[in-house]
C-alpha positions in Angstrom: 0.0 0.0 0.0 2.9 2.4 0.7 4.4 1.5 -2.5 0.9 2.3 -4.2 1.3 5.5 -2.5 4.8 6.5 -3.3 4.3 5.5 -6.7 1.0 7.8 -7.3 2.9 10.4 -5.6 5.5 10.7 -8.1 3.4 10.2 -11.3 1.9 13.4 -10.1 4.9 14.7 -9.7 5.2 14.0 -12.9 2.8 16.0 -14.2 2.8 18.7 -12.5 6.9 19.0 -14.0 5.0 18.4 -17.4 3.6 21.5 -16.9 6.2 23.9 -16.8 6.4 22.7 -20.7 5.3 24.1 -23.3 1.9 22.7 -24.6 3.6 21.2 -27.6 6.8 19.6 -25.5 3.9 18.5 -23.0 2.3 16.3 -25.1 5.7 15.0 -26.8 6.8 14.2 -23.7 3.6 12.6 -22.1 3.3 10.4 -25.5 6.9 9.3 -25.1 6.3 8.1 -22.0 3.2 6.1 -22.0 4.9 4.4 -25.4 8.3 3.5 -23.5 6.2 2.6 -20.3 8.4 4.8 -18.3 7.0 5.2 -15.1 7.8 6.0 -11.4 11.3 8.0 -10.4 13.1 6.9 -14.2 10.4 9.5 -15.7 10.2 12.1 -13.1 14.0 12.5 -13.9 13.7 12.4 -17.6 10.7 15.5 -17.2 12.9 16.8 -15.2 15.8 16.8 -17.4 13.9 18.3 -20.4 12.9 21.2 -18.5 16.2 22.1 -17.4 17.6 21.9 -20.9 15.0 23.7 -22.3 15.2 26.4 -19.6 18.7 26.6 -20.5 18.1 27.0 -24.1 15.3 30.1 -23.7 18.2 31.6 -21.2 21.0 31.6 -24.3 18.6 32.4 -27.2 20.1 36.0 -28.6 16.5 37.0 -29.5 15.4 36.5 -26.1 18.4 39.2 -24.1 17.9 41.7 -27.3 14.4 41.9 -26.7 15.1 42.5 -22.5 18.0 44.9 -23.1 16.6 46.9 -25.5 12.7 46.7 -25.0 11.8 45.1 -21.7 14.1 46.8 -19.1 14.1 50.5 -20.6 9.9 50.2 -21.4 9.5 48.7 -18.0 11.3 52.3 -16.3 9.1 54.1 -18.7 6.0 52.2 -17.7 6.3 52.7 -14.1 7.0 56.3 -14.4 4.5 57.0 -15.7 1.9 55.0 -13.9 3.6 57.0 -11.2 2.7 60.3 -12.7 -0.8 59.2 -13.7 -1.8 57.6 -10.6 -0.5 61.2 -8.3 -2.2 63.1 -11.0 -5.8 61.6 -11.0 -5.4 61.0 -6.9 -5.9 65.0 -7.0 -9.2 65.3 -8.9 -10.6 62.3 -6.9 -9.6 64.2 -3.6 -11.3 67.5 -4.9 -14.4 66.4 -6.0 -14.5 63.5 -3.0 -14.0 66.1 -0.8 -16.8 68.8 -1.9 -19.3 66.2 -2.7 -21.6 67.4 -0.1 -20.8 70.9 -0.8 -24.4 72.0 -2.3 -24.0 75.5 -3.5 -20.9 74.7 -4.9 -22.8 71.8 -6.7 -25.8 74.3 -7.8 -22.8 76.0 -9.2 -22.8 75.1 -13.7 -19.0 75.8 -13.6 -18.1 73.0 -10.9 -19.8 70.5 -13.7 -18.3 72.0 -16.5 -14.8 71.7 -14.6 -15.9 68.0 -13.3 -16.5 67.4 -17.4 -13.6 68.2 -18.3 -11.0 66.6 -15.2 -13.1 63.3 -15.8 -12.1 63.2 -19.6 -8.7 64.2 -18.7 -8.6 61.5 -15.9 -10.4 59.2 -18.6 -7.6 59.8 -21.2 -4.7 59.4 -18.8 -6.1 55.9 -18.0 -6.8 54.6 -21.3 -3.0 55.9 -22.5 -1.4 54.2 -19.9 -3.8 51.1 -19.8 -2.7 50.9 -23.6 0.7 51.5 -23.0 1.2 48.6 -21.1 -1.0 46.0 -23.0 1.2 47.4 -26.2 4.1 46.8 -23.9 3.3 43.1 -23.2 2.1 42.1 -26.1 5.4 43.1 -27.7 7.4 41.4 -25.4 4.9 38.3 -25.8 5.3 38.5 -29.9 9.1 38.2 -30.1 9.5 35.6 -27.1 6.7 33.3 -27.8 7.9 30.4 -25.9 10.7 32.4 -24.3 8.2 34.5 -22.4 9.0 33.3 -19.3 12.3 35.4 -18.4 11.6 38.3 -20.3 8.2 38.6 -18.5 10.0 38.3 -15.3 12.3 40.6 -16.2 9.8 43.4 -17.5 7.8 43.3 -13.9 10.6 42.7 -11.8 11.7 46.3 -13.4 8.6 47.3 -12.7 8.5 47.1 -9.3 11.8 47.9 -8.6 11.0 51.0 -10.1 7.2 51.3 -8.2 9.3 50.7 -5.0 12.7 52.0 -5.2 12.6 54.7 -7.7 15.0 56.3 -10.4 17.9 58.8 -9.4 16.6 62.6 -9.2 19.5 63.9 -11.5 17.8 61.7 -14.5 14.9 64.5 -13.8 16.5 66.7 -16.7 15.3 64.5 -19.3 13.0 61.8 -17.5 9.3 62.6 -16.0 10.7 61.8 -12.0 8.5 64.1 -10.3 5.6 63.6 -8.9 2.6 65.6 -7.8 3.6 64.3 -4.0 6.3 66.4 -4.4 5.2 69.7 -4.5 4.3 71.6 -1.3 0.7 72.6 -3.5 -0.6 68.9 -3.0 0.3 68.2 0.6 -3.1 68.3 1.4 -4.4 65.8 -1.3 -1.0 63.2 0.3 -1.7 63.8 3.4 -4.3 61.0 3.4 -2.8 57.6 3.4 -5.3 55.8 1.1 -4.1 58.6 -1.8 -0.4 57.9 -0.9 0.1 54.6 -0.6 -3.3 52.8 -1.2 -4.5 54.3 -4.3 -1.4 54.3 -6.8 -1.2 50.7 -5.9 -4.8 49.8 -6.8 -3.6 52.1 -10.2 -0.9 50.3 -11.0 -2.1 46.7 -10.7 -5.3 47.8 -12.8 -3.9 50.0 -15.3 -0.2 48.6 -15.8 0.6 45.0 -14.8 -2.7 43.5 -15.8 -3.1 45.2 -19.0 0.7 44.0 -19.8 -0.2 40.5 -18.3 -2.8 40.4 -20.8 -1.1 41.3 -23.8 1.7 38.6 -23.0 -1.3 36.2 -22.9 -2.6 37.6 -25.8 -0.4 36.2 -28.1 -0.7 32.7 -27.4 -4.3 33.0 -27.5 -5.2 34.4 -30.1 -2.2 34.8 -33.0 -1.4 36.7 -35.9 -1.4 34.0 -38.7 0.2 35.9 -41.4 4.1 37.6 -41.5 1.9 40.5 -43.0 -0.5 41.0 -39.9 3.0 41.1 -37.3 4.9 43.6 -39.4 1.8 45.5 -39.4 1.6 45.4 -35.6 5.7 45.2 -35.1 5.2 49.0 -36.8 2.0 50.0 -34.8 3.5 48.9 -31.4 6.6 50.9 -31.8 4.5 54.0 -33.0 2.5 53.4 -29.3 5.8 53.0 -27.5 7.7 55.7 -29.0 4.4 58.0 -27.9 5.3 56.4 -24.1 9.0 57.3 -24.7 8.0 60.8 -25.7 5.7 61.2 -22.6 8.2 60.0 -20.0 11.3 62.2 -21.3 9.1 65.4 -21.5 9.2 65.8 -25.1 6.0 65.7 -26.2 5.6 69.4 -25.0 8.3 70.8 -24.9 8.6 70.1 -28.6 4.8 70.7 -29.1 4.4 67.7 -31.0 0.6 67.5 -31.4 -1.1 66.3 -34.6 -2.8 69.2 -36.5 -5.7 70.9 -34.5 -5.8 68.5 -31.5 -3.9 69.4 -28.2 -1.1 67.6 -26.8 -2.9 65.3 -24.3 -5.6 64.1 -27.4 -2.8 63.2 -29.3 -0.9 61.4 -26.6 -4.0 59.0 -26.6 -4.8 58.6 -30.2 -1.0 57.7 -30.4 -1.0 55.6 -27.3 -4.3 53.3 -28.5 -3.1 52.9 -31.8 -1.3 49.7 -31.4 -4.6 47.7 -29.0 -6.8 49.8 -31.9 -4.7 47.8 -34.9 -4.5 44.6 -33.2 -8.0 44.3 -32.6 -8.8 45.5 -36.5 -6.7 42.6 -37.5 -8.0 40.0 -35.0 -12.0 41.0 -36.7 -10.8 40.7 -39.8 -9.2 37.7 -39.8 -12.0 35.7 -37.8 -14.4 37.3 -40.3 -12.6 36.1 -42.8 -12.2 32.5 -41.8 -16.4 32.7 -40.9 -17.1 33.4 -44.8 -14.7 31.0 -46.0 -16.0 28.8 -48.7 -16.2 25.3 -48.1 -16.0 24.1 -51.5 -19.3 22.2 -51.3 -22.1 22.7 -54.1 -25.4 23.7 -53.5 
């Protein structure tokens, strides 16, 4: 009975080793075994074996460290930056208007709705930029990993927090968006309360960064771009999205006043920023319309 035991312990052992696979090395390796009839400690070693050497093989793919170096670590400092900023920002409108909900003349007042219009689009579009930002973020990193994802993924969020939690140097603040609303003696007030300082731009950054960029990374494996055509097409529209983030972040985009024709900075910020989720989701329609009208070569 012990043996019995021991031996059901280790087949699912077994699988659950099988499972840091890939789907496709999964069922190789679950075939191979049940047609060798390798069973009990000989296969939990042989799982076990695969998985390290095809850990080691994601860890020395070129692909995989060019896409971390040059995309995953900087985007990840330009992600959490600016979820920084966003989070501070919209912590300030949600205070006001929190705070002089119950005031009734002001609220008979037209101007407090025409202000509240016009902060809840602004808070609106700050959200959606940054919400796209990070899905654009992930998805890329998803597209040129694929089964790789693993360390790059790690990599991207670990960056992310680090920067959440620790912060970049002040003296980057010359070309890099490093303050915050916190840190001007105007907003004490709004920082004061501990919910809008610590609470708040945590609930912010799991909702608008990491799980839109979890998603994206997902994304890929779920639903595909079956043609070379369809990825260059998002390869271009993701760095467009990114290159708006990277704009943001380092202070250019007003400084320089780059704007497209008759719409203000922050507008064109957010058409740039859902361009790449806008594209995807074109070419994901598309493509399922066009297998759903497919002809079927029967005759009627």
């Amino acid at each position: 009975m012990i043996r019995n035991l021991m031996r059901e312990a280790v087949d699912r052992l077994t699988r659950l080793a099988s499972l840091l696979l890939d789907p496709s090395d999964q069922q190789a390796v679950i075939g191979d075994l049940a047609e060798s009839s390798i069973a009990g400690l000989p296969a939990l070693r042989d799982v076990l074996g695969f998985v390290v050497r095809r850990r080691i093989e994601d860890l020395i793919d070129r692909q995989l460290w060019l896409t971390i170096v040059l995309f995953a670590v900087p985007v990840g400092v330009l992600l959490s930056l600016a979820g920084k900023d966003s989070a501070d920002g919209s912590a300030i409108y949600f205070w006001f208007y929190t705070d002089n909900s119950w005031d009734l003349e002001l609220m008979r007042n037209p101007g407090f709705w025409r202000e509240f219009a016009a902060s809840a689009l602004n808070v609106a579009q700050h959200f959606v930029a940054l919400a796209s930002w990070s899905w654009t973020a992930g998805f890329f990193i998803g597209l040129n990993t694929q089964r790789r994802l693993w360390p790059a993924g790690a990599m991207f969020f670990g960056v992310l927090c680090a920067v959440w939690i620790f912060g970049v140097p002040l003296e980057l603040g010359d070309f890099l968006n490093v303050w915050r609303a916190r840190d001007f003696q105007g907003n004490a007030a709004v920082f004061a309360d501990q919910f809008y300082r610590r609470i708040f731009p945590l609930i912010s950054e799991a909702v608008l960064v990491i799980l839109p960029a979890w998603y994206g990374m997902c994304h890929v494996e779920d639903e595909g771009l079956p043609s070379s055509l369809e990825r260059t097409i998002m390869v271009f529209a993701s760095a467009i999205t990114i290159a708006s983030l990277a704009l943001q972040s380092t202070n250019a985009w007003r400084s320089q006043n780059l704007s497209l024709p008759g719409i203000s900075p922050d507008d064109s910020v957010t058409v740039f920023a859902i361009l790449a989720p806008a594209v995807y989701l074109y070419l994901i329609s598309a493509h399922r319309k066009s297998q759903r009208y497919r002809p079927t070569g029967q005759c009627r």
